[in-house]
C-alpha positions in Angstrom: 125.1 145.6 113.5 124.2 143.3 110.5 127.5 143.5 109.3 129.1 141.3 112.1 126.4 138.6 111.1 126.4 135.6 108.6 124.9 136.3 105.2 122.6 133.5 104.1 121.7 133.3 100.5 118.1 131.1 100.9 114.8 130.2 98.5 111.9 129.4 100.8 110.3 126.6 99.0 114.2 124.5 98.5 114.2 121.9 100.8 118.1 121.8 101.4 117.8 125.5 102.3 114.9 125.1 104.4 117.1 122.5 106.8 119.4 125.0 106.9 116.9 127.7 108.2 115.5 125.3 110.6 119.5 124.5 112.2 120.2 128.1 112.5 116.9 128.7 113.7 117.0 126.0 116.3 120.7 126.6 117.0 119.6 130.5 118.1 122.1 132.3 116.1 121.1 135.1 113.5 121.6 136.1 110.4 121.2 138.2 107.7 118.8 136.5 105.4 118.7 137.5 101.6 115.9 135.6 99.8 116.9 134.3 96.3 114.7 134.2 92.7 116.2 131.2 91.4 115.6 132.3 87.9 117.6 135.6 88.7 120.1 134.8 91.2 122.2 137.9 93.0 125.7 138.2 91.2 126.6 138.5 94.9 125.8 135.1 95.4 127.3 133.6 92.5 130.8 135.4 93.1 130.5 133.5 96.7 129.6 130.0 95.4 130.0 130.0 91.4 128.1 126.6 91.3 125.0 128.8 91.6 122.8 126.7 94.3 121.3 127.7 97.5 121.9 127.5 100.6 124.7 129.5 100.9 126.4 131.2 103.9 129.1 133.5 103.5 130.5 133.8 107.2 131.8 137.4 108.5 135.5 136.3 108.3 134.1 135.9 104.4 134.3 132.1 104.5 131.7 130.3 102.5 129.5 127.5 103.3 127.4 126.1 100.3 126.2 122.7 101.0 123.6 122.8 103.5 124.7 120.1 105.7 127.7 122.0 106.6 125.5 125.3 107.6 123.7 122.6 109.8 126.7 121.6 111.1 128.2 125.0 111.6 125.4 126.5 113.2 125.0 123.7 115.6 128.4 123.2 116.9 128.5 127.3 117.6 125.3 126.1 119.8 123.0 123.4 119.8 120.9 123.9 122.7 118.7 120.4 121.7 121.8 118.1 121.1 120.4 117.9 117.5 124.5 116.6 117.3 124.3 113.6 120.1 128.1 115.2 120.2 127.6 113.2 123.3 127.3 109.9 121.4 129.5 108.3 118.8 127.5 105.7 118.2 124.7 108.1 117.2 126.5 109.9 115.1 127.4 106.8 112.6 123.1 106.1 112.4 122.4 110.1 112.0 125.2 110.4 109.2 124.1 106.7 107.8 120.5 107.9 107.5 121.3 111.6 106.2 123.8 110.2 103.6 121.0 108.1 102.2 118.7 110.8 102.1 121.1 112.7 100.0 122.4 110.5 97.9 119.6 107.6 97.5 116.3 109.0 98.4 116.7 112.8 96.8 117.9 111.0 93.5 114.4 109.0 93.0 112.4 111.8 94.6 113.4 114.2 91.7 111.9 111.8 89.2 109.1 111.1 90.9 108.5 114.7 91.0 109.6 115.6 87.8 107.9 111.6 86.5 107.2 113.5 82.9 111.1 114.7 82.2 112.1 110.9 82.8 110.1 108.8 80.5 111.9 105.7 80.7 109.5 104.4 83.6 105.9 105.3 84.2 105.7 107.5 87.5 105.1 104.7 90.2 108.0 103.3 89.3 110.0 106.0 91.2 107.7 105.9 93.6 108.1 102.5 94.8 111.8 103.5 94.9 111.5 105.9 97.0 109.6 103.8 98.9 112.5 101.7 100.3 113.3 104.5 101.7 110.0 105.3 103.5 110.0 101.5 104.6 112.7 102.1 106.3 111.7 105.2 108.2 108.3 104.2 109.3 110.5 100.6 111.2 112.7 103.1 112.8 109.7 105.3 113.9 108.1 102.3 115.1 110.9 101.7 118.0 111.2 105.4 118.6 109.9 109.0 118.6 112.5 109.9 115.9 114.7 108.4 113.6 117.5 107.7 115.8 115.8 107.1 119.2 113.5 108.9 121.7 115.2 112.2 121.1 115.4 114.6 118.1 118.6 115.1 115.9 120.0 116.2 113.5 118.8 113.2 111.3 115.2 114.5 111.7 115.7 118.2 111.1 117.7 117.2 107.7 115.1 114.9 106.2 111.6 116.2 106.9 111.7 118.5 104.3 112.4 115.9 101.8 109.5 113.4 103.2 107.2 117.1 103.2 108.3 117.2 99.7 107.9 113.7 98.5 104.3 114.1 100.5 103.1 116.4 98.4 103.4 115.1 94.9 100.3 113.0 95.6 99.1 113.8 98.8 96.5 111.2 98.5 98.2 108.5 98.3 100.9 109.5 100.5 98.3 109.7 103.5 96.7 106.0 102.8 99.9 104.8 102.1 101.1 102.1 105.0 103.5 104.6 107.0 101.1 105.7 109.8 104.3 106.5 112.0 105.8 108.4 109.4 102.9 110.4 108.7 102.5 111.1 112.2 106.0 112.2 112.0 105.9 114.5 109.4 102.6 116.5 110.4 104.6 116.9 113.8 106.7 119.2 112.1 104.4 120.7 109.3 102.5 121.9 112.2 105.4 123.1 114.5 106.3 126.0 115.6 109.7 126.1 114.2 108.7 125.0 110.8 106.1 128.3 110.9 109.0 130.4 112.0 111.3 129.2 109.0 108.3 129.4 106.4 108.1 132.9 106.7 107.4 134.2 103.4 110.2 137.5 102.5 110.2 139.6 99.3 113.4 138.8 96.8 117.1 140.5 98.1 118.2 143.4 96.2 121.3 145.2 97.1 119.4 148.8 98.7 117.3 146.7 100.9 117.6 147.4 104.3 118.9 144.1 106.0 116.6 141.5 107.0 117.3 139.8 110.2 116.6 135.8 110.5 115.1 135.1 112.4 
């Protein structure tokens, strides 16, 4: 019955809640998905987590999870059947953290103005480009030893940034596909066109509070 499962408060299009969909999806648990209008956000929600931002998972116990690296977390040590984790590797675990911790905290901060170029006049908008573009530099050398960003197998570092390089992609398109990162590229179409990414992309109507639960996924 639904009322044993998570609650996850989500917005399709967010990229912090789409990794959050993709680790519970991959991980194989369910939940009880309630779609979010930003603009109008379910008091439900903001009793859980006043700061008003999604993801948010409120566990069965009632415990609430609202930063999205934690639902990845959570889902994935109840079951990661793909070692997105490398629990088995300490080593790993300092590059995955290193390379999500810049995403977050570096690479998110100059994407947002080189989304938003027109609310931060102070530099014309290829300046934040080529910020974030010590990022992507740095990407495309790992992908050019590897499959992924930390080595031949998929972790947790890859599920947690795509949908920032997917967003960054699609400010200009263009000049994100004749741009110099062939690997990367090639890296991000692999999951644009996956499976999994289809399964979380799955477009549901805003929650209200009659709606019959919806199941995720």
């Amino acid at each position: 019955m639904t009322r044993h499962l998570p609650i996850l408060y989500s917005f399709r299009r967010c990229p912090y809640a789409m990794r959050a969909r993709l680790a519970i999806a991959g991980s194989g648990l369910q939940v009880e998905l309630r779609e979010v209008v930003l603009k109008d956000k379910p008091a439900a929600m903001l009793e859980a987590s006043p700061k008003g931002t999604v993801p948010v998972l409120i566990r069965p116990e009632g415990r609430v999870i609202d930063e999205s690296r934690d639902i990845m977390r959570w889902a994935l040590r109840s079951n990661d059947p793909h070692n997105w984790l490398a629990a088995d590797n300490p080593d790993l675990l300092w590059q995955i953290e290193g390379l999500i911790q810049e995403n977050d905290f570096v690479f998110k901060q100059h994407l947002d103005r080189y989304k938003y170029a027109d609310r931060h006049p102070g530099h014309p908008q290829s300046y934040y480009r080529e910020q974030c573009e010590v990022t992507l530099v740095k990407l495309e050398r790992l992908l050019q030893q590897s499959a992924f960003l930390s080595g031949d197998s998929e972790s947790l570092a890859d599920i947690a940034i795509f949908p920032f390089i997917r967003q960054f992609a699609h400010v200009d398109r263009d000049w994100f596909y004749s741009a110099p990162y062939p690997k990367l590229q090639r890296w991000l179409d692999h999951y644009i066109e996956s499976e999994l990414f289809s399964q979380i992309m799955r477009k549901y109507s805003p929650w209200k509070d009659s709606d019959t639960p919806v199941i995720f996924p």
